[in-house]
C-alpha positions in Angstrom: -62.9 42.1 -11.3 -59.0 41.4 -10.7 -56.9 43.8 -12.5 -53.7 43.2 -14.8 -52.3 46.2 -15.0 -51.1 49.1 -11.9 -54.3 51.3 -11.8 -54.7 54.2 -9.5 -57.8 53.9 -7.9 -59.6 53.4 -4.0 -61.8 50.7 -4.8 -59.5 47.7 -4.4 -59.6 44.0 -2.9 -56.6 43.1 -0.6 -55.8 39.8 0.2 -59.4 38.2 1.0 -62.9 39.0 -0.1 -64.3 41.1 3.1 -61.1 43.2 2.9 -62.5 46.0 0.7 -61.8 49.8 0.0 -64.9 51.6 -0.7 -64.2 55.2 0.6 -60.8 57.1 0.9 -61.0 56.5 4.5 -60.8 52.8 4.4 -58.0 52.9 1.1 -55.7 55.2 3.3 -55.8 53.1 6.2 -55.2 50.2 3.7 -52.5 52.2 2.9 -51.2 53.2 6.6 -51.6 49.0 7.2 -49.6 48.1 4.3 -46.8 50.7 5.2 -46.7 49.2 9.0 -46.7 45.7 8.0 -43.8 46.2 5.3 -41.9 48.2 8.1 -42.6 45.5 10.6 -41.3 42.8 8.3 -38.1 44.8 8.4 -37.8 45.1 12.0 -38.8 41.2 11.9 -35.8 40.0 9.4 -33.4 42.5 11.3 -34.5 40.3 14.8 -33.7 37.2 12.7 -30.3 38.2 11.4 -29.3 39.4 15.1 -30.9 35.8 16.4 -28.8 34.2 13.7 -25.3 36.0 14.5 -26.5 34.8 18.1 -26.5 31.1 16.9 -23.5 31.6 15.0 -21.3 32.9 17.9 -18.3 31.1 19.0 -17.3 31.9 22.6 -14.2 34.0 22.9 -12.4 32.2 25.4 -12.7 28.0 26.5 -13.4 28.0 30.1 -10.6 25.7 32.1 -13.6 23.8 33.6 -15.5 23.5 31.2 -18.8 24.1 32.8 -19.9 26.9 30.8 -20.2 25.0 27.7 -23.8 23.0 28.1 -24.9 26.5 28.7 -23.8 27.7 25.5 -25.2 25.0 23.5 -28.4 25.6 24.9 -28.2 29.5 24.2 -27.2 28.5 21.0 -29.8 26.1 20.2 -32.6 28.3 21.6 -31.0 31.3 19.3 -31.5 28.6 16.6 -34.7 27.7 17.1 -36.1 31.2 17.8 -34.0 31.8 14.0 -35.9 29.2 12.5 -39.4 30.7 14.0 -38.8 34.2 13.1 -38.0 32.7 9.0 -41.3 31.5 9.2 -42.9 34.3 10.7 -41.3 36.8 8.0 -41.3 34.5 5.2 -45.3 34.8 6.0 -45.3 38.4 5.9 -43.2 38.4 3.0 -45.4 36.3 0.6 -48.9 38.6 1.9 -46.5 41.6 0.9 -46.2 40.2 -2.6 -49.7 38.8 -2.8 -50.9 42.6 -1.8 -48.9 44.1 -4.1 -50.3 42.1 -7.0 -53.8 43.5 -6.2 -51.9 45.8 -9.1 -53.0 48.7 -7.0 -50.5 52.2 -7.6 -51.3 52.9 -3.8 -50.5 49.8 -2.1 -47.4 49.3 -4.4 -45.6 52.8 -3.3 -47.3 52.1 0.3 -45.4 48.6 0.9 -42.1 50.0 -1.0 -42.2 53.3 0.8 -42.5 50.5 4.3 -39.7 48.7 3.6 -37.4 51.6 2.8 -38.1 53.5 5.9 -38.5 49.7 8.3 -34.7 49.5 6.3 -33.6 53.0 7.5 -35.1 52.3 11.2 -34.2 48.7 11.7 -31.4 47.6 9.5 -29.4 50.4 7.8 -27.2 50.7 11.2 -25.9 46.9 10.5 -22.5 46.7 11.3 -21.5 43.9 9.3 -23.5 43.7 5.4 -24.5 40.6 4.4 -26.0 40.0 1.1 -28.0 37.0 1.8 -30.8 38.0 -0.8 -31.9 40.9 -2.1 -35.6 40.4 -2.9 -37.3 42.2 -0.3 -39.9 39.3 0.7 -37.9 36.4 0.6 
């Protein structure tokens, strides 16, 4: 039965059929996974942004001969494609985030919230520059 409303409980589906809490064992380390992969999608988006500001980069000073400048572009396309991977890659953990935390499970809801505060304090709250690119947490 798919619940509609939070409940508090350790019997839960997540995600797929054969992923199921029957003990407190297995719904804690539900609960340790969900807090690991909502910290890792964190430290994942803070690796994009960094790639990004990578791909972004203008060099400081034109060479006189002009020979450093294929090298840039390829830096700069690699940075841009390894930007565009990494989108994917999070934008994938970011939808299973959401997906887990409609299982409307109490547990899973403060275990993926709790994640992406503290993958925030590790990974991204020493960002020099603040861009507010979007503030849903799994987009």
């Amino acid at each position: 039965m798919m619940h509609m409303t939070l409940y508090w409980g350790k019997d839960i589906t997540l995600l797929i059929d054969s992923w199921k809490t029957d003990s407190w064992l297995s719904y804690l380390l539900t609960l340790l996974a969900c807090f690991l992969f909502s910290s890792f999608y964190q430290y994942m988006e803070d690796r994009r942004l960094r790639f990004r500001s990578l791909a972004s980069s203008k060099p400081s000073q034109p060479s006189s001969a002009g020979a450093d400048v294929p090298l840039l572009q390829k830096h700069r396309r690699s940075a841009t494609l390894a930007t565009a991977v990494l989108f994917g890659i999070n934008s994938a953990i970011g939808y299973l985030l959401m997906l887990a935390i409609m299982s409307f499970n109490g547990g899973v809801f403060l275990a993926i919230v709790l994640g992406l505060a503290v993958g925030y304090l590790f990974f991204r709250c020493a960002d020099e520059e603040t861009t507010a690119e979007n503030v849903c947490a799994c987009a």
